[in-house]
C-alpha positions in Angstrom: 114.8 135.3 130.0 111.7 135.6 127.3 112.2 137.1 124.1 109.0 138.9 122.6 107.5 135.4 121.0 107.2 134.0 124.7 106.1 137.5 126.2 103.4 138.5 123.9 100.8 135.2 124.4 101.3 135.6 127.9 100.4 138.7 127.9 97.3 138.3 125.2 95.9 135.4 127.8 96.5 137.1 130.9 95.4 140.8 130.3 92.1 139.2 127.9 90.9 137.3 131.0 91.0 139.7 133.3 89.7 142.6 130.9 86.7 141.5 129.8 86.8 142.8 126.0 87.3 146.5 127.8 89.0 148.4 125.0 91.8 150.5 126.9 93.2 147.1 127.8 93.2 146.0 124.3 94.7 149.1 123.4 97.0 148.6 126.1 97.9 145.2 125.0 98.6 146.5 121.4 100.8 149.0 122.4 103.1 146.7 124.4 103.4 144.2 121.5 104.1 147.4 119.5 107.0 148.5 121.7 108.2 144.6 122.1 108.9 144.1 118.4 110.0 147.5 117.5 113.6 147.0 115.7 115.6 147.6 118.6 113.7 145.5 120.8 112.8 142.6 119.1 116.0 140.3 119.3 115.9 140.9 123.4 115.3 138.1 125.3 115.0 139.9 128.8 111.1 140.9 128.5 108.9 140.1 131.6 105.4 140.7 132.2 104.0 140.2 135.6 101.4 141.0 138.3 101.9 143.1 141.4 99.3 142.0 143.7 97.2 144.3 146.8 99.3 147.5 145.7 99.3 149.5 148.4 101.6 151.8 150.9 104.4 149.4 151.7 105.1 149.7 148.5 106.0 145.7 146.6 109.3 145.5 145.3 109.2 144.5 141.6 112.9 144.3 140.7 116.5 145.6 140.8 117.2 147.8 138.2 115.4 147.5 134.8 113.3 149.8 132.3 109.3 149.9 132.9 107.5 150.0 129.5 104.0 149.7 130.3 101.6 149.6 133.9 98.2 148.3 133.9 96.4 149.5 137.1 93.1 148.0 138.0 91.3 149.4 140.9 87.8 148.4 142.5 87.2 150.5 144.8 84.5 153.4 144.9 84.9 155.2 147.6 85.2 158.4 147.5 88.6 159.1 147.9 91.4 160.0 144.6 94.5 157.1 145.6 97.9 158.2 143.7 100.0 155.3 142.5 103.3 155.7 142.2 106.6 154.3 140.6 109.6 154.6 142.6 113.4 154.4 141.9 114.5 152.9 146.1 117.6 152.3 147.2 116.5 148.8 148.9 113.1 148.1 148.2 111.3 149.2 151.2 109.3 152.2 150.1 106.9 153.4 151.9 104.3 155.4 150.1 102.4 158.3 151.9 99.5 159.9 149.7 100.2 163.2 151.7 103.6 163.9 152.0 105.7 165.9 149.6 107.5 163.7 146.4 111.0 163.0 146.6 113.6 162.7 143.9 113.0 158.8 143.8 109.6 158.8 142.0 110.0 158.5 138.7 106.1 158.1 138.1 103.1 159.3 139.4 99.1 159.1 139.2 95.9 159.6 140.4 93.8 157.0 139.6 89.8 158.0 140.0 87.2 155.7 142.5 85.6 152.7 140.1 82.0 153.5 139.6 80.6 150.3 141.7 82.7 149.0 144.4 84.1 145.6 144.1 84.1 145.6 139.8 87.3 146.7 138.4 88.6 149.3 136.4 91.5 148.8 134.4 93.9 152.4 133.8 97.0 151.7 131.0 99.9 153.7 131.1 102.4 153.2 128.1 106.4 154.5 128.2 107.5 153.7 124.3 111.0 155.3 125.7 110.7 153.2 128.9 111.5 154.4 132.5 114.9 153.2 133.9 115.8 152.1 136.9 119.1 152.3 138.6 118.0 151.0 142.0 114.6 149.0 143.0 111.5 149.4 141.0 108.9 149.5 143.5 104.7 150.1 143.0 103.6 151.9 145.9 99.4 153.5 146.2 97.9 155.4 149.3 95.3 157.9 149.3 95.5 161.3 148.2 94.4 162.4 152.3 96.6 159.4 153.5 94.0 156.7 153.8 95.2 153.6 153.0 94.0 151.7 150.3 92.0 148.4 151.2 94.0 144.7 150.5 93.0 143.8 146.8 91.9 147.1 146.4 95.0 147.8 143.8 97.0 145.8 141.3 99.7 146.4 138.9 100.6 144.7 135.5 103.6 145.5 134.3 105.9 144.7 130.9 109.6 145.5 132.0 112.9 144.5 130.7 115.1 142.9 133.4 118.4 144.4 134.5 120.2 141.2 133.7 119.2 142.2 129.5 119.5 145.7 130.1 123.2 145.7 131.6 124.8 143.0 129.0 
């Protein structure tokens, strides 16, 4: 498991390629080293930062258990339509996500991300938890549109800086 040293380049190379000097990613970027080698977190060595791919309403399974500290969403689509994205706590990682039903009790998170401004060039949203969002069961990215519509393959992606279960439970 990476400790904070192996996480953070990673994470420098991988979110600076893809952002394209776009400043709420930088910010973004800060913040997670800032949460990373805060006193209580900077001995861990159960960091991972990762990609969900095509985000969308059968929802991708990210891990068992763990604590989300930070979510960048990029989105390219422009139509017209709001998506939600959401960050759900399921018992077995099969989560499907319907933009117009009622929450339940296993969504801990929960946003509307807006339509980019030209189809097909991404936007990038950041969402930082300093406190982190735990997760007793699977912690699974799900996305559909606000009226139901489902959004398009590629049309949502996730990075995401957790700490694994296996750190979190020794």
């Amino acid at each position: 498991m990476p400790a904070p040293e192996v996480v953070i380049p990673h994470l420098e190379g991988t979110v600076g390629q893809i952002a394209g000097g776009k400043e709420s990613a930088a910010l973004w970027v800060k913040q997670m080293k800032e949460i990373m080698l805060l006193t209580v977190h900077k001995d861990q060595t159960d960091w991972s930062f990762g990609v969900s791919e095509d985000v969308d309403e059968s929802a991708n399974d990210i891990e068992t258990g763990g604590v989300l500290y930070g979510l960048l969403i990029g989105t390219n689509s422009a139509d017209a339509e709001l998506d939600f994205f959401a960050v759900v706590d399921d018992a077995d990682g099969t989560y499907t996500f319907d933009g117009t039903a009622a929450l339940d009790n296993t969504v801990n998170y929960v946003t509307t991300l807006p339509a980019a401004a030209t189809d097909g060039t991404e936007e990038l949203h950041p969402f930082t938890f300093p406190e982190g969002i735990s997760f007793t069961n699977h912690m699974v990215f799900g996305a559909d549109g606000q009226d139901g519509t489902n959004p398009a393959t590629s049309d949502i992606r996730a990075w995401y800086l957790i700490r694994t279960t296996a750190g979190v439970l020794a």
